[in-house]
N, CA, C and O of each residue as an XYZ file, in Angstrom:
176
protein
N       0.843     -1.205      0.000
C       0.000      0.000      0.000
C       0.875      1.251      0.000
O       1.014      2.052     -0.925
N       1.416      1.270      1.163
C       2.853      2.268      0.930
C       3.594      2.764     -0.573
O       4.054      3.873     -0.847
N       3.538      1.711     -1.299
C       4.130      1.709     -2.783
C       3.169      2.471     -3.394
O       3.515      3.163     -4.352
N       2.279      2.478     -3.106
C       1.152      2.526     -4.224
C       0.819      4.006     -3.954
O       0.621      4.676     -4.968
N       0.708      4.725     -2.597
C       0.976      5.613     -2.119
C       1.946      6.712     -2.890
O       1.579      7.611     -3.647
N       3.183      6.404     -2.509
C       4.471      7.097     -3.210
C       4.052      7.239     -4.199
O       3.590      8.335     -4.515
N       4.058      6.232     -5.016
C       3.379      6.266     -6.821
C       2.515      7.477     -6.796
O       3.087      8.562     -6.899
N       1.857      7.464     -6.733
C       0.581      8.438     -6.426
C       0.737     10.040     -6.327
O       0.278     11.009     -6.932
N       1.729      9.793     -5.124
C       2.301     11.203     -4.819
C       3.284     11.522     -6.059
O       3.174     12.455     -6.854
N       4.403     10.383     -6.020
C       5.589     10.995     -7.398
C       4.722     11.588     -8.491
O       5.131     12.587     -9.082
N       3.341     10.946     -8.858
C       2.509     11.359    -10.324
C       2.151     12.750    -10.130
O       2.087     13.537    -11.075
N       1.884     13.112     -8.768
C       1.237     14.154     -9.004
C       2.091     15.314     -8.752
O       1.708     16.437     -9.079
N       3.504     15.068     -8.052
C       4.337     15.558     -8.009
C       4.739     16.495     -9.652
O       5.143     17.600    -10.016
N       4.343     15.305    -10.174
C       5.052     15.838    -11.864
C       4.147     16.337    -12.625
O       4.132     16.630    -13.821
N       3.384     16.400    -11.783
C       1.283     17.449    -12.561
C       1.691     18.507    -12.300
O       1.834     19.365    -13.172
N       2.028     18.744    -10.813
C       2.560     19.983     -9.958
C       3.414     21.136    -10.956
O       3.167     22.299    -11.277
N       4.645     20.095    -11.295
C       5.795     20.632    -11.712
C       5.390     21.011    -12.855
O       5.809     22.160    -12.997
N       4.722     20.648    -13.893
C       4.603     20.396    -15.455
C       3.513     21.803    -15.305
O       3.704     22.707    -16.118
N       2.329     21.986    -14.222
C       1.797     22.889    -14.725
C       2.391     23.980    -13.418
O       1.603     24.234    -12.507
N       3.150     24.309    -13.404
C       3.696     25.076    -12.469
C       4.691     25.949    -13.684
O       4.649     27.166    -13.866
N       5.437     25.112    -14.318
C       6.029     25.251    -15.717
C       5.251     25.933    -16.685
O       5.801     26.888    -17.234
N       3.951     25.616    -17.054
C       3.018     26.048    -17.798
C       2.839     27.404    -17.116
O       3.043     28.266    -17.971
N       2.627     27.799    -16.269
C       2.003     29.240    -15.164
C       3.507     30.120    -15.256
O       3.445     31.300    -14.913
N       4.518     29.713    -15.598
C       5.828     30.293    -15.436
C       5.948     30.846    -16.813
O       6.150     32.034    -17.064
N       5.821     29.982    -17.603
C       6.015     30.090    -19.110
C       5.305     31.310    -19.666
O       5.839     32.143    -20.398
N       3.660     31.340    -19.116
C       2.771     31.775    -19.936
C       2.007     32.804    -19.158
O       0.842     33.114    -19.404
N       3.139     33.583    -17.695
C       2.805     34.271    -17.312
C       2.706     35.996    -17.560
O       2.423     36.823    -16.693
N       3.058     36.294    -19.145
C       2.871     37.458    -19.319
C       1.230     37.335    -19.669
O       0.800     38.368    -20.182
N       0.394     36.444    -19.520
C      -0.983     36.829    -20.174
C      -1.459     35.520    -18.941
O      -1.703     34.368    -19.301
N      -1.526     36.014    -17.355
C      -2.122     35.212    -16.788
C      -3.363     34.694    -16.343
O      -3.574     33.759    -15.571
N      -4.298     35.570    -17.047
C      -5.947     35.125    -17.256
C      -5.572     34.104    -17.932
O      -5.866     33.038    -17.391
N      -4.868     34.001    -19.215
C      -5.017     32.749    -19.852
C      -4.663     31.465    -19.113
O      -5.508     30.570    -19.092
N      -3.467     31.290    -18.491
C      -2.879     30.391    -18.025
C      -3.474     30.041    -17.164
O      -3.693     28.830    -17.123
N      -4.037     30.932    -16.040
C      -5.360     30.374    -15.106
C      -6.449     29.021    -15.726
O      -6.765     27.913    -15.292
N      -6.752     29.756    -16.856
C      -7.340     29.098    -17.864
C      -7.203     27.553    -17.724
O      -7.765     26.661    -17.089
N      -6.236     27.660    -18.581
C      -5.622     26.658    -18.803
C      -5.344     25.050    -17.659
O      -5.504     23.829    -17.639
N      -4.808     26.265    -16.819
C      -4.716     25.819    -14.999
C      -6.071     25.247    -14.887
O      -6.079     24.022    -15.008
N      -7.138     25.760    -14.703
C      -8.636     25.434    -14.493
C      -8.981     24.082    -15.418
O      -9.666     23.227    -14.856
N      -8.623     23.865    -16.588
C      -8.735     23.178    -17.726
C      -8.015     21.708    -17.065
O      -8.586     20.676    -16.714
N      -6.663     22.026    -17.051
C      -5.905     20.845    -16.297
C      -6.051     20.133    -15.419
O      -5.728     18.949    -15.330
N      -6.710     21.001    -14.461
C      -7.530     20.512    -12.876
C      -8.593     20.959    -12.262
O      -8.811     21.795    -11.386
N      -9.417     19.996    -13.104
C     -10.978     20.475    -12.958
C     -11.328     20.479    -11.562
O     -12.135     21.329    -11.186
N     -10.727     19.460    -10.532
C     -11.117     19.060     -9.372
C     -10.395     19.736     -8.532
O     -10.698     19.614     -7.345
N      -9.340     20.560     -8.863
C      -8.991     22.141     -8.064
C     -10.075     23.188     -7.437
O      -9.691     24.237     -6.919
């Protein structure tokens, strides 16, 4: 269970990072990227 756990966390770890990246990138127009943000994680 523990394993399965970590797994879980590392995945979302790299959701984190990937759209954290996206919000960095595409922060001269950040209504959009919100957007986008909202789009990615509906359950935010």
């Amino acid at each position: 269970a523990s394993e399965e756990s970590s797994h879980c966390q590392k995945k979302r770890d790299v959701t984190v990072e990937k759209i954290a990246l996206l919000l960095k990138s595409s922060s001269n127009y950040q209504s959009k990227s919100y957007d986008s943000y909202a789009k990615l994680v509906p359950h935010v």
